[in-house]
C-alpha positions as CSV (number, residue, x, y, z in Angstrom):
1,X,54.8,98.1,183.6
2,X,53.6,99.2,180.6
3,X,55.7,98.3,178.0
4,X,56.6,94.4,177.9
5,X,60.2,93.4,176.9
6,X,60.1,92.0,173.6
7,X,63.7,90.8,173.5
8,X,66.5,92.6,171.6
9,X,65.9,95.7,169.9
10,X,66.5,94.8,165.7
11,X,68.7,97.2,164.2
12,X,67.4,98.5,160.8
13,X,70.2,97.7,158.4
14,X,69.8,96.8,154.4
15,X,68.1,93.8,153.1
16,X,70.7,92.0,151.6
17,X,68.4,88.8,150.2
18,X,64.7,87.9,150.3
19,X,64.9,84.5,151.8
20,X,62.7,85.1,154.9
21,X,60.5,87.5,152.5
22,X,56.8,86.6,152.7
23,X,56.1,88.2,149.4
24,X,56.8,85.3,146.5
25,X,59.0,85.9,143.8
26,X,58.1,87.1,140.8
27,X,58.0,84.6,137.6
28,X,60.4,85.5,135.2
29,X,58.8,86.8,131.6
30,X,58.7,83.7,129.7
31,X,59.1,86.3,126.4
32,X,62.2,87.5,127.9
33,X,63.9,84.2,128.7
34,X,63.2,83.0,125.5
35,X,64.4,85.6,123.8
36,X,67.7,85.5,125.9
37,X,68.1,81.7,125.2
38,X,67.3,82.6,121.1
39,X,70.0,85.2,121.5
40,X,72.5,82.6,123.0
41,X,72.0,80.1,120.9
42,X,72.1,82.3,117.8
43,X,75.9,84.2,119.2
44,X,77.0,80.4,119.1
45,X,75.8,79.4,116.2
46,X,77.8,82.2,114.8
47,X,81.2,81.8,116.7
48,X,80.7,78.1,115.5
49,X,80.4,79.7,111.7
50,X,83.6,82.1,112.3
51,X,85.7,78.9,113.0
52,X,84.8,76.5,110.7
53,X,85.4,79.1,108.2
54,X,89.1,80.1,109.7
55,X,89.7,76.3,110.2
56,X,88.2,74.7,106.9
57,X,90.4,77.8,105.4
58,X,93.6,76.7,106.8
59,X,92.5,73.0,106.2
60,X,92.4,73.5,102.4
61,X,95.2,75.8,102.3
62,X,97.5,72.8,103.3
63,X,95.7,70.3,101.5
64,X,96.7,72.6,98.1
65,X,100.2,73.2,99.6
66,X,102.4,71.8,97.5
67,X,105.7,71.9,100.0
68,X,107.0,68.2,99.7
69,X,106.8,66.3,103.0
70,X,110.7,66.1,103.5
71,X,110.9,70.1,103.0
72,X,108.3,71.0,105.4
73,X,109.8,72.8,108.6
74,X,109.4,71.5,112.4
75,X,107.0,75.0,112.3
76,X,104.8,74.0,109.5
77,X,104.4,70.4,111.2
78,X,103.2,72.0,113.6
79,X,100.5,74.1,112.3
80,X,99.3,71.5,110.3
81,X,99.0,69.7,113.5
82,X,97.2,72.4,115.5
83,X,94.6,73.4,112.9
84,X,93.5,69.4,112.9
85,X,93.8,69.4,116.8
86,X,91.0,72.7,116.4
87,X,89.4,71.1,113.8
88,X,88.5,67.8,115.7
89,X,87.8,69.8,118.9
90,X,85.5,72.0,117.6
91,X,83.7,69.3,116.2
92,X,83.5,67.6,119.9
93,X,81.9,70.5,121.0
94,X,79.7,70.9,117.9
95,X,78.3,67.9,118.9
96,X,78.3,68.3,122.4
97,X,76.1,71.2,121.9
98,X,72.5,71.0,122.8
99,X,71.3,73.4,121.0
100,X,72.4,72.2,117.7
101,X,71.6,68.8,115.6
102,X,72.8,65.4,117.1
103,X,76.3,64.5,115.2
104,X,76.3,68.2,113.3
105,X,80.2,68.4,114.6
106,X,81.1,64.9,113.0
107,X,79.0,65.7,110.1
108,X,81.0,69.0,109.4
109,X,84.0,67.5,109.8
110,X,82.8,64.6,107.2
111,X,81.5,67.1,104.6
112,X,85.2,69.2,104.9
113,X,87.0,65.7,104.0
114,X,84.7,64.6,101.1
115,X,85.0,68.4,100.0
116,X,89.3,67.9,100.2
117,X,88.8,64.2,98.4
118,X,87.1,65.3,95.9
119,X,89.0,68.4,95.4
120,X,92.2,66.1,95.3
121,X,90.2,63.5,92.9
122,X,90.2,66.8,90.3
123,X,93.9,67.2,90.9
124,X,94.7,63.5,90.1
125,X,92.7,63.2,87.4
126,X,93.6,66.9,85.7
127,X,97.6,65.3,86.5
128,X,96.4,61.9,84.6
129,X,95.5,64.2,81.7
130,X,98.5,66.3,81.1
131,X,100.8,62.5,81.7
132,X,98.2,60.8,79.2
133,X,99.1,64.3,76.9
134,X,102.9,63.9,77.2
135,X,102.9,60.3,76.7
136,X,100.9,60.8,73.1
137,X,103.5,63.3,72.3
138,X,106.6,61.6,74.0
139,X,105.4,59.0,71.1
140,X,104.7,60.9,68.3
141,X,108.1,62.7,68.7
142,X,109.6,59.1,69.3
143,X,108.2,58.2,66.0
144,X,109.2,61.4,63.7
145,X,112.5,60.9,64.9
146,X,112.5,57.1,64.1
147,X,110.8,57.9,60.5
148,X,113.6,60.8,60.4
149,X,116.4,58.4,61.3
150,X,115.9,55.4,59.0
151,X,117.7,55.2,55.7
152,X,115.5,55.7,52.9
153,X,115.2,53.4,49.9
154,X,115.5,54.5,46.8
């Protein structure tokens, strides 16, 4: 004979992978991953930005609220307590974040409630002002009305 049997005929179909391939694979473009991982990182860093901005906004809009505790609604309870769930979670992941500074979530979160103290120090002490004011003329008015009311010698 002059053809040998070679065992069974291969049908020609599509290559679905390259796992048997004897060709290697080509390296990735080092410029390209790089700039993919630059992207990345930079689309974070800006979702990061966008809510700490809408969170530290909400944040100081109920430190300034000036709704006393027993008036507040079950509602407003509960945004309060969502926005400081988001707040301390997005801090967790700050930090958590490789490709930001060790401890930048916990450092955010730090800066926002030295920002609110000190921004409810200038409320106390512009309050201490106007009760130091009244006093001064809770007492001068005291004392007209004293000099006013005492019989005069003549």
């Amino acid at each position: 004979m002059a053809f040998k049997d070679s065992g069974p005929i291969k049908k020609k179909s599509l290559k679905i992978n390259n796992d048997n391939s004897s060709v290697p694979v080509p390296k990735p473009n080092p410029a390209v991953i790089f700039e993919e991982q630059a992207n990345k990182a930079h689309s974070k860093y800006e979702d990061y930005k966008q809510r700490t901005w809408e969170l530290t906004t909400k944040f100081k809009s109920m430190v300034d609220d000036k709704i006393l505790p027993d008036n507040k609604s079950v509602l407003s309870k509960g945004i309060e307590a969502e926005t400081l769930t988001k707040l301390v979670a997005l801090a967790s992941e700050m930090n958590e974040d490789d490709s930001q500074p060790e401890g930048i979530g916990s450092t955010a979160l730090a800066f926002l409630l030295m920002k609110m103290a000190l921004l409810q120090r200038d409320t106390i002490n512009l309050l201490h002002y106007k009760i130091d004011k009244l006093e001064k003329s809770s007492a001068k008015l005291e004392a007209t009305i004293k000099s006013l009311s005492e019989p005069k010698d003549k």
